[in-house]
Residue frames relative to the residue before (quaternion, step in Angstrom):
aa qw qx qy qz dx dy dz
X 1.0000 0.0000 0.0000 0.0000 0.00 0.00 0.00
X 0.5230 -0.6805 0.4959 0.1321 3.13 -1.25 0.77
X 0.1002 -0.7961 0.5669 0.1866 3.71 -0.22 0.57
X 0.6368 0.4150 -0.3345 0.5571 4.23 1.44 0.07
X 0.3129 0.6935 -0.5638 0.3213 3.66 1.07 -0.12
X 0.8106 0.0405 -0.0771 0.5791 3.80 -1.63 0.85
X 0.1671 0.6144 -0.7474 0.1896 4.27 0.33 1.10
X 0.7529 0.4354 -0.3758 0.3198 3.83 0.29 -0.86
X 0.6403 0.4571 -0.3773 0.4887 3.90 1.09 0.40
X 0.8523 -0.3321 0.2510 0.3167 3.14 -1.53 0.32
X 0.6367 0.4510 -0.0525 0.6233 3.15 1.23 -2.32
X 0.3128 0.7655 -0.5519 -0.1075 3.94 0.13 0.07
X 0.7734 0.4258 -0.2375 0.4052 3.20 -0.97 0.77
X 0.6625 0.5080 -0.3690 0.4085 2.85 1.66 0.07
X 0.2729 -0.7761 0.5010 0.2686 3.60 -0.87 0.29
X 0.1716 -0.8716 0.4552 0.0602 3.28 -1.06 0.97
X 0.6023 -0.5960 0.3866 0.3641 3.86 -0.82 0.79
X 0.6954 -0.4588 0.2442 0.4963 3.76 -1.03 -0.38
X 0.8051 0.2836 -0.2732 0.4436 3.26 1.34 -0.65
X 0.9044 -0.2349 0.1485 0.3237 3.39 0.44 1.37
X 0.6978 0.5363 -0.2644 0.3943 3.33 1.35 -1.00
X 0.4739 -0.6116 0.5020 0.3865 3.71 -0.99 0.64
X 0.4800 -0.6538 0.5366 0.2328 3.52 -1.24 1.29
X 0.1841 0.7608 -0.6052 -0.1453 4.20 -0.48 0.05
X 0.8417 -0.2729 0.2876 0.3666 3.28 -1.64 -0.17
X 0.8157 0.3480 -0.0838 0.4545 3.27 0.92 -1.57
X 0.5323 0.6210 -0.2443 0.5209 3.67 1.66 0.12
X 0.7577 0.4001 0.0126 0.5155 2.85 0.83 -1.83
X 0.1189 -0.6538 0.6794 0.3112 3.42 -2.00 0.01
X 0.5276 -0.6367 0.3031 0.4736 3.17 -1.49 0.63
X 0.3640 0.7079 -0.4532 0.4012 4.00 1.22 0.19
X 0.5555 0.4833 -0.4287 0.5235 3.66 1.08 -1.44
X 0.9429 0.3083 -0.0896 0.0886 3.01 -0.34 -1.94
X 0.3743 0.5785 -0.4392 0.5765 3.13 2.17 0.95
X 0.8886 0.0067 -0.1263 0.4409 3.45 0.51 -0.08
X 0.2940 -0.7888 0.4253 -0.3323 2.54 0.34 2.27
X 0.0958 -0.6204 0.6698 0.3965 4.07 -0.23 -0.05
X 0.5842 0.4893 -0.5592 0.3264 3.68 -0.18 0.43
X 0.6365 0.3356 -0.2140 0.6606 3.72 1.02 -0.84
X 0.4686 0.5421 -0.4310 0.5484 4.04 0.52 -0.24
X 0.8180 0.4020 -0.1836 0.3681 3.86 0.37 -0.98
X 0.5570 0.5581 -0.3147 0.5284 3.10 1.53 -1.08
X 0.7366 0.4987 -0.2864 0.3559 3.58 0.34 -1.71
X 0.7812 0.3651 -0.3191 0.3933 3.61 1.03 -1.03
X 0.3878 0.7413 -0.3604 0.4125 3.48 1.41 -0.02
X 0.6643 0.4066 -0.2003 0.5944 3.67 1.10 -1.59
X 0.5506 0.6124 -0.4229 0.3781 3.71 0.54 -0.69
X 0.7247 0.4124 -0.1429 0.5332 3.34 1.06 -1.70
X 0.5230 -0.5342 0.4975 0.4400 4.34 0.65 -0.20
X 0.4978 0.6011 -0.4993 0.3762 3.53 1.19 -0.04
X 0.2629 -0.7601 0.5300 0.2687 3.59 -1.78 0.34
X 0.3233 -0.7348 0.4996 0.3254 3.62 -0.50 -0.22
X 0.6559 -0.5008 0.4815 0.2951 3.15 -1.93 0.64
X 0.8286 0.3306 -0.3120 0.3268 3.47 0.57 -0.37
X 0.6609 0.5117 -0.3525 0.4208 2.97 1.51 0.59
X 0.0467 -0.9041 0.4176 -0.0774 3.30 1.29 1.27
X 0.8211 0.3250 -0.2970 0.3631 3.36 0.58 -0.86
X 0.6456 0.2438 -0.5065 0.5169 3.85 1.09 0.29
X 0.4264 0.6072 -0.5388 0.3990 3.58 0.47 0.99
X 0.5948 0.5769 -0.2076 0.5199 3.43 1.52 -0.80
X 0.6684 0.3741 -0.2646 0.5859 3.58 1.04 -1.22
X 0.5664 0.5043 -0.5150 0.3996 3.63 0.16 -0.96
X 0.8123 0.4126 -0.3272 0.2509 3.48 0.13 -1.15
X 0.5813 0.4860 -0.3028 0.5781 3.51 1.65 -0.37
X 0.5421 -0.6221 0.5041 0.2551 3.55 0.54 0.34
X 0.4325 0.5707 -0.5156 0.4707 3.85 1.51 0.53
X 0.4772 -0.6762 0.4859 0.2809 3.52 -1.33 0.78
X 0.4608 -0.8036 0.3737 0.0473 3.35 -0.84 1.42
X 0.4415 -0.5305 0.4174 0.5911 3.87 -0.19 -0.07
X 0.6080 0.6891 -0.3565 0.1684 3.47 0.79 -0.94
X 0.4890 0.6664 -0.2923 0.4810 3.10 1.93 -1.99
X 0.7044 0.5741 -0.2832 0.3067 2.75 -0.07 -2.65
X 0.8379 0.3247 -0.2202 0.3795 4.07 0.17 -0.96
X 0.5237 0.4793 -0.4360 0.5531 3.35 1.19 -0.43
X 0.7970 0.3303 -0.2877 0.4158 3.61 -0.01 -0.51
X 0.5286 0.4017 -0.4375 0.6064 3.81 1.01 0.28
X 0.5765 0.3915 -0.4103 0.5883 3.99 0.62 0.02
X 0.7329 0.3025 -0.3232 0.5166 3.37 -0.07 -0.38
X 0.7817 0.2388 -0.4402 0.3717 3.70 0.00 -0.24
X 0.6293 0.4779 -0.4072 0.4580 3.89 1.27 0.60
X 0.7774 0.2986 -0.2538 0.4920 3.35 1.13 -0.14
């Protein structure tokens, strides 16, 4: 999960279910809110070289050549696993 996902909306950071509703702690499991069709889309999107809309702001850095949350975690996964 994404803790910068939806930065370019009001609700940023929040994730939301199919109908719209913000996912929380006390609503939600963290099962629901890993497999989300919102994170379901994102993940198969990156799988495919594709980007998503809700990941505007490392779409913004990537393109300036500033390190993204995105880099920054792919490459802390990869140097622990």
């Amino acid at each position: 999960m994404c803790v910068q996902a939806n930065t370019h909306r009001k609700t940023r950071g929040t994730l939301r279910d199919d109908y719209e509703v913000a996912m929380r702690a006390d609503t939600h499991s963290l099962a629901e809110t890993r497999n989300c069709n919102m994170l379901k889309n994102v993940r198969s999107k990156m799988l495919q070289g594709e980007r998503s809309e809700v990941c505007q702001r490392c779409n913004k850095e990537d393109d300036v050549g500033q390190q993204s949350r995105r880099r920054l975690d792919v490459r802390r996964l990869h140097e622990r696993f």
